[in-house]
C-alpha positions in Angstrom: -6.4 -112.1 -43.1 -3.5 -109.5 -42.8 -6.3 -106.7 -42.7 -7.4 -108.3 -39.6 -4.3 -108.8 -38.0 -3.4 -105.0 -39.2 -6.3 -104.2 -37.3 -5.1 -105.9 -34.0 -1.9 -104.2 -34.0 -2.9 -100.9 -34.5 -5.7 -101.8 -31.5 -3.2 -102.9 -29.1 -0.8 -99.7 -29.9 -3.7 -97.4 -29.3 -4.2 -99.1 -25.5 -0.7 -99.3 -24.7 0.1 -95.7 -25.1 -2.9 -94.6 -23.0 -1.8 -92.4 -20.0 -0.8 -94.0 -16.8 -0.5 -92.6 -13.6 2.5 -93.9 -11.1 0.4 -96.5 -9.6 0.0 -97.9 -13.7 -3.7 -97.3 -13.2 -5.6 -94.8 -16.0 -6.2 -90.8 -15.3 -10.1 -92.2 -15.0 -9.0 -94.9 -12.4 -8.6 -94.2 -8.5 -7.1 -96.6 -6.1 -8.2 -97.3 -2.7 -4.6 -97.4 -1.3 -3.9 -93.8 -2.5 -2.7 -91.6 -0.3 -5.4 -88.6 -0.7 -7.6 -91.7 0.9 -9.0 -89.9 4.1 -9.9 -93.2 5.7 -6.5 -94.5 5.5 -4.2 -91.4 6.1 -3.9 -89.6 9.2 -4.5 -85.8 9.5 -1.5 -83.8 11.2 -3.6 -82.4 13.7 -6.8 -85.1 14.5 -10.1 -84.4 15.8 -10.8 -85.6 18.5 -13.8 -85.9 18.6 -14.5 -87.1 14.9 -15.2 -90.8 14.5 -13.2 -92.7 12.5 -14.6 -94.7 9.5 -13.0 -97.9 9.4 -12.6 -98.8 5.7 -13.3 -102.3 4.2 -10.4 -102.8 2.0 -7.7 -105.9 2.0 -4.9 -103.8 3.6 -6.6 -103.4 6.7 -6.6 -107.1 8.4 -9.3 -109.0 9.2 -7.8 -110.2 13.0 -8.9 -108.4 15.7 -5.8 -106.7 17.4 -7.8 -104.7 20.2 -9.7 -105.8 22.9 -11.2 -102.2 24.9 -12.2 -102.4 28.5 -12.8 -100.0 31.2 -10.9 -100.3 34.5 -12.7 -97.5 36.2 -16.0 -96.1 35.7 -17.8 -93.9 37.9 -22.0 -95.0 38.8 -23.2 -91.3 39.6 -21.1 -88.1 38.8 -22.0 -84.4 40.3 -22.7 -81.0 37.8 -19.2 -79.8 37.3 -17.9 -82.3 39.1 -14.5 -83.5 37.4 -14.2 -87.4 37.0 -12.1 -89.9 35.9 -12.6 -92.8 33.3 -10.2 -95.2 33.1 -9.7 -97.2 30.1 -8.2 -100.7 29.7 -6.6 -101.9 26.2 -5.0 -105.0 24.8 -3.1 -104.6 21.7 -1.8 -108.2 20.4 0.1 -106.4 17.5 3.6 -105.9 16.9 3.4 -104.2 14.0 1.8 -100.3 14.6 3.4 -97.4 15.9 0.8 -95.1 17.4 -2.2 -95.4 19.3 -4.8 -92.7 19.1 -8.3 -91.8 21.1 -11.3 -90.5 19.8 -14.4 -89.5 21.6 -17.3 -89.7 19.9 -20.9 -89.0 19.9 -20.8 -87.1 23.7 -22.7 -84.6 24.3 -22.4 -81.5 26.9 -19.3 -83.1 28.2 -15.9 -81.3 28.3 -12.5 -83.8 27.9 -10.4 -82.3 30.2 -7.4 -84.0 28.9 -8.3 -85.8 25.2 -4.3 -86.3 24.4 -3.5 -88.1 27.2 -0.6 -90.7 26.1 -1.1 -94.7 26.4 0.8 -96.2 29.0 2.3 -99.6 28.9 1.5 -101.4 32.4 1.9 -105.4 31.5 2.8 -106.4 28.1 0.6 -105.6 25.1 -1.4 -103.9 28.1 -2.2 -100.5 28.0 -4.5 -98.3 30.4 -5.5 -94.8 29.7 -6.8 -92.2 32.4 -9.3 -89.6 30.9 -11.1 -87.3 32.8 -13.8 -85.4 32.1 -17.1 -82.2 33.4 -20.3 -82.6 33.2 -22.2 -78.7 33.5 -26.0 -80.0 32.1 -28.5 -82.6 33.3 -28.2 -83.7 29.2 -25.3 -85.1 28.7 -24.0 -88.1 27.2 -20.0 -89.8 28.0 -18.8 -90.1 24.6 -18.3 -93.9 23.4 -14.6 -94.0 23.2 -12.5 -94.9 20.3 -9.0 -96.5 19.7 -7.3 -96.9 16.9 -3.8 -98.3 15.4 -1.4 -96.8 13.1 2.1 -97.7 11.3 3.7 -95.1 9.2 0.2 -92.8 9.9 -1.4 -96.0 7.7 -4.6 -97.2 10.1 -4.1 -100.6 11.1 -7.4 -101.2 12.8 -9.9 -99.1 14.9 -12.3 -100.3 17.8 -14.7 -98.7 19.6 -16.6 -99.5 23.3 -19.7 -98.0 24.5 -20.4 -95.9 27.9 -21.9 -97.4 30.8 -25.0 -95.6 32.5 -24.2 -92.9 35.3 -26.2 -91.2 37.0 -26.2 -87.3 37.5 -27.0 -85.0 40.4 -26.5 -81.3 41.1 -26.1 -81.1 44.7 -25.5 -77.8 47.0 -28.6 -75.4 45.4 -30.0 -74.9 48.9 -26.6 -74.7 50.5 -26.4 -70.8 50.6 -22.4 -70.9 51.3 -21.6 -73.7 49.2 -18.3 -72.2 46.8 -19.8 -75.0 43.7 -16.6 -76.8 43.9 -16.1 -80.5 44.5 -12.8 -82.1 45.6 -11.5 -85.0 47.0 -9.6 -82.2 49.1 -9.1 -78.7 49.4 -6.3 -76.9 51.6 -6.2 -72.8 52.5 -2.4 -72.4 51.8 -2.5 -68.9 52.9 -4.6 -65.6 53.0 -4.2 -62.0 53.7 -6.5 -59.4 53.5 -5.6 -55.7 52.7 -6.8 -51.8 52.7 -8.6 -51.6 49.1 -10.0 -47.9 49.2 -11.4 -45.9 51.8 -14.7 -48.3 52.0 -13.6 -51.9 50.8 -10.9 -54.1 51.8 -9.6 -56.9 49.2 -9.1 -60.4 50.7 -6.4 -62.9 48.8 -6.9 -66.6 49.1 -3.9 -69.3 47.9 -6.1 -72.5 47.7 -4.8 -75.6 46.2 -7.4 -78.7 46.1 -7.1 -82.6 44.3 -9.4 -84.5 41.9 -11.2 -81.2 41.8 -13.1 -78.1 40.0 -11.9 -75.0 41.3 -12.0 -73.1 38.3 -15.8 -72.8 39.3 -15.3 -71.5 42.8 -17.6 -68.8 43.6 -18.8 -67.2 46.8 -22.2 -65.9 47.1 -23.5 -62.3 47.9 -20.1 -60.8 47.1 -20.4 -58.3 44.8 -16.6 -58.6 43.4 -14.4 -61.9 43.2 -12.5 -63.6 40.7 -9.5 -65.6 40.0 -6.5 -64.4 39.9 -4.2 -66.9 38.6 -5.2 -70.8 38.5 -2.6 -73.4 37.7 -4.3 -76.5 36.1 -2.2 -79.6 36.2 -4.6 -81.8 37.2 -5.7 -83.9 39.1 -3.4 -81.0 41.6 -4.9 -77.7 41.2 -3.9 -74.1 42.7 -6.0 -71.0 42.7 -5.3 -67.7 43.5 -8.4 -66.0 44.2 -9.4 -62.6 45.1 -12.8 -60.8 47.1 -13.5 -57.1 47.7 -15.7 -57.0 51.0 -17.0 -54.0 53.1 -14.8 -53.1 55.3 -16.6 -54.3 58.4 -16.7 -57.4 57.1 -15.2 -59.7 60.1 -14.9 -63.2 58.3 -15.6 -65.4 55.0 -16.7 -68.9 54.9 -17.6 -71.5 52.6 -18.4 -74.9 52.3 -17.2 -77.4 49.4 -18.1 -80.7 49.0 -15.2 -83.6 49.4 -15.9 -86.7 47.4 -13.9 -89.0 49.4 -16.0 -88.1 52.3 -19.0 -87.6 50.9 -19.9 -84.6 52.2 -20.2 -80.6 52.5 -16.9 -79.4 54.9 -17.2 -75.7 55.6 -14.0 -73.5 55.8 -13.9 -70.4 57.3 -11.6 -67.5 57.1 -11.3 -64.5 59.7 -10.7 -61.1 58.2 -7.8 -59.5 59.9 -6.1 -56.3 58.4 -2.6 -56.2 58.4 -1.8 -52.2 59.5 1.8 -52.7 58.0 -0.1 -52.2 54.6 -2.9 -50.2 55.7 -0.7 -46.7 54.8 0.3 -47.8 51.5 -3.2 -48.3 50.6 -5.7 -46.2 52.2 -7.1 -43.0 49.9 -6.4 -45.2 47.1 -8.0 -42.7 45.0 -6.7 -39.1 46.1 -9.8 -37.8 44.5 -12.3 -39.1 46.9 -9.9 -39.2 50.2 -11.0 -37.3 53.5 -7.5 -35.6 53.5 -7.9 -34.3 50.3 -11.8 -32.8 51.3 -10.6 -31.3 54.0 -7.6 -29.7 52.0 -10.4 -28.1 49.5 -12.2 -26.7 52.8 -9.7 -24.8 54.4 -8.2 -23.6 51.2 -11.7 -22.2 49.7 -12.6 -20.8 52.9 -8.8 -19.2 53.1 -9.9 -17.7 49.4 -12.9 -16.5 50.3 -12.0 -14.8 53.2 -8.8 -13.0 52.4 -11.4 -11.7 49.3 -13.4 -10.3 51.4 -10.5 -9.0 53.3 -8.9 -7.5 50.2 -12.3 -5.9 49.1 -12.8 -4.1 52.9 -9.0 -3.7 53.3 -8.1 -2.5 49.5 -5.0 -4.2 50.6 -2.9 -5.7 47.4 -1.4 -8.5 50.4 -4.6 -10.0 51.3 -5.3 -10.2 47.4 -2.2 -12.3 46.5 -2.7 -15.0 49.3 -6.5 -14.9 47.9 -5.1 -15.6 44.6 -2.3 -18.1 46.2 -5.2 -19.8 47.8 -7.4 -20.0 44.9 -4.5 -21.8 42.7 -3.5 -24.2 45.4 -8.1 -25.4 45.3 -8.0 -25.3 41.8 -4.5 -28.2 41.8 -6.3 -29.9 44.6 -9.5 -30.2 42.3 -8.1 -31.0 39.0 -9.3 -34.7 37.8 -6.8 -37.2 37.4 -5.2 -38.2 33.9 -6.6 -40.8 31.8 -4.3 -43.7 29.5 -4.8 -46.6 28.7 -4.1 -50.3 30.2 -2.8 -51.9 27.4 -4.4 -56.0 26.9 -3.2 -59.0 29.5 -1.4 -56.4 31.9 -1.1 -57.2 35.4 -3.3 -55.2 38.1 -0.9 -55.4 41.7 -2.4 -54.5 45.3 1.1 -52.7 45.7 3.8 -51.6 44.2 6.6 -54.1 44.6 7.2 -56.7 42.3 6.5 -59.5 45.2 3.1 -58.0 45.3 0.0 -60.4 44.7 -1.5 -60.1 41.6 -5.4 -60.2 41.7 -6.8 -59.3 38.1 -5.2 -59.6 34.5 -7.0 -57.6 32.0 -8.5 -59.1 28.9 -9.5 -56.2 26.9 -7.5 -52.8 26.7 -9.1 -49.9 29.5 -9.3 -46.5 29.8 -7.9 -46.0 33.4 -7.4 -42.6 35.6 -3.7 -42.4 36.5 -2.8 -41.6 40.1 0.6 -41.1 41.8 3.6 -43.0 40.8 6.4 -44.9 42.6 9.0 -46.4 41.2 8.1 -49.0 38.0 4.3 -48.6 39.4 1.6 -46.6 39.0 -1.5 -46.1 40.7 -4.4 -46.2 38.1 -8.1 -46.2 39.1 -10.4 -48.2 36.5 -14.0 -47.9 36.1 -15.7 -45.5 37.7 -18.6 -45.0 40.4 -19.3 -48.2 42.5 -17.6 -50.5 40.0 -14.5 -48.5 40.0 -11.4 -50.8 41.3 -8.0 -49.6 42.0 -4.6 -50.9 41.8 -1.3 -50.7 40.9 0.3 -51.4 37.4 3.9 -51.3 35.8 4.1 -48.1 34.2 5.4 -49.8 30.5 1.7 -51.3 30.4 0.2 -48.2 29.8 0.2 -46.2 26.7 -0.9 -42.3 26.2 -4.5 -41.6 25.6 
């Protein structure tokens, strides 16, 4: 009889000095409330777009806390088109801290704003206004998701299908339609500019609501692009820039207003202002009429007083040869070449009011012109894709 009960004892000092962890579980035991648990702890920086897994476990609670509706939902949306979604929630909890969206399962559809904060209209009522682009015929609106947390613990999660919509891309056989829809879009201003000797540039201050302009094109011109754009939607500004032949007389181009439901066509007369014409004209000193004519008379004043000098044998008539034949040789030498460092500003003059039209994304080799004052005149590109501008002279760096 004592060997047995010997034999207990030593049993239960074996299992009592087994190693615990802090949640007096074994080393070979795991918890579901630990915190490396990914379904119940938040990640610092969520995805968005990655469904959350609610987990069955007895910390989560078994009421239903959120009742998802939509407020707002469109029947037909445009390609490209921006719309809005919005979303209705009832929370009957107290007890949370944070509510977070997820969109899940979409499909060629861009969130335009995904962190877009809850806002408290009645109480325990909340709406949400998301808005979103569609730029493909496939698509699919994400079903949305809402979830609860206290202390980044997830209280509960609940999710609510998309309705069906409809899609149409509109404006194809429309050959001046720009691609953008609005609910409205206003010219603030425009002006229009020498560029070089055979192109002027046109600048266009648009601002438009509820709409897309970051896809604003105009067709069967060559060069265009945005100059700056200022996205705090739904209220958007653009800053747009075209080079146009410089017989060009007038732009127009048509957008389509959703309110109105239908294409409103905008027109823009091309007037030079001569103020600016001086500072702008034989942009590139290499290719100016002045200059050619320059390289004329001083190669035929060379050639002639040569022949002078060889009939004369007068040393005179030689050294304004010579004279003549350095003064065509500084009239033909090519232009410097640096480099425009990354994200430097390109200016149509050189004044630091002057409109930007072009930011660079990559670093260029660019021919350097005249200076005056902070700006230089740099030429980049070269041929019929060359474009010319002024830049501050700290943006550029030696070849």
């Amino acid at each position: 009889m004592k060997s047995i009960f010997y034999l207990l004892l030593i049993s239960l000092t074996l299992f009592a000095n087994e190693p615990q962890n802090s949640t007096g579980l074994t080393n070979n035991e795991t918890s579901v409330f630990d915190a490396n648990n990914s379904a119940k702890v938040e990640e610092l920086k969520p995805d968005y777009y990655q469904e959350i897994i609610k987990p069955d476990v007895q910390d989560i609670s078994a009421e239903k806390n959120i009742y998802l509706t939509y407020k707002s939902f469109p029947n037909k949306i445009f390609k490209n088109q921006r719309f809005e979604i919005i979303l209705k929630a009832i929370i009957t909890s107290d007890d949370y801290d944070r509510i977070e969206t997820r969109f899940i399962n979409s499909k060629n559809m861009n969130v335009i704003n995904p962190q877009s904060p809850w806002k408290e209209v009645e109480d325990k009522t909340f709406e949400n206004m998301f808005y979103f682009k569609a730029n493909q015929s496939d698509f699919a609106i994400p079903t949305f998701q809402v979830a609860i947390y206290k202390s980044n613990v997830l209280i509960e999660v609940e999710n609510i299908q998309p309705k069906q919509v409809s899609f149409t891309e509109i404006g194809k056989n429309i050959e001046n339609f720009s691609s953008v829809i609005a609910k409205d879009l206003v010219i603030n201003a425009y002006k229009t500019k020498q560029y070089n000797n055979d192109e002027l540039i046109t600048i266009m201050d648009i601002n438009a609501k509820e709409s897309n302009l970051e896809d604003f094109y105009i067709k069967n011109v060559k060069e265009q692009g945005v100059s700056t754009i200022d996205d705090k939607y739904p209220e958007q500004n653009l800053l747009y820039y075209l080079v146009l032949p410089v017989h060009t007389k007038k732009i127009d181009f048509s957008y389509y207003n959703s309110d109105q439901k239908k294409f409103i066509t905008i027109n823009i007369p091309i007037v030079l202002e001569n103020e600016l014409v001086s500072t702008q004209t034989d942009l590139n000193p290499n290719k100016s009429n002045v200059l050619f004519y320059k390289r004329v008379v001083f190669g035929s004043l060379f050639v002639l007083f040569l022949i002078i000098f060889i009939w004369k044998r007068k040393k005179t008539y030689l050294i304004v040869a010579l004279i003549s034949a350095v003064i065509l040789l500084l009239y033909s030498i090519p232009n410097k070449t640096e480099i425009l460092k990354k994200d430097s500003y390109i200016y149509i003059l050189p004044t630091k009011k002057s409109t930007i039209f072009q930011k660079t994304d990559t670093e260029h080799e660019v021919q350097v012109s005249i200076k005056r004052g902070d700006f230089v005149k740099v030429i980049l590109g070269e041929g019929d894709k060359s474009m010319i501008g002024w830049v501050k002279e700290n943006d550029l760096s030696k070849n």
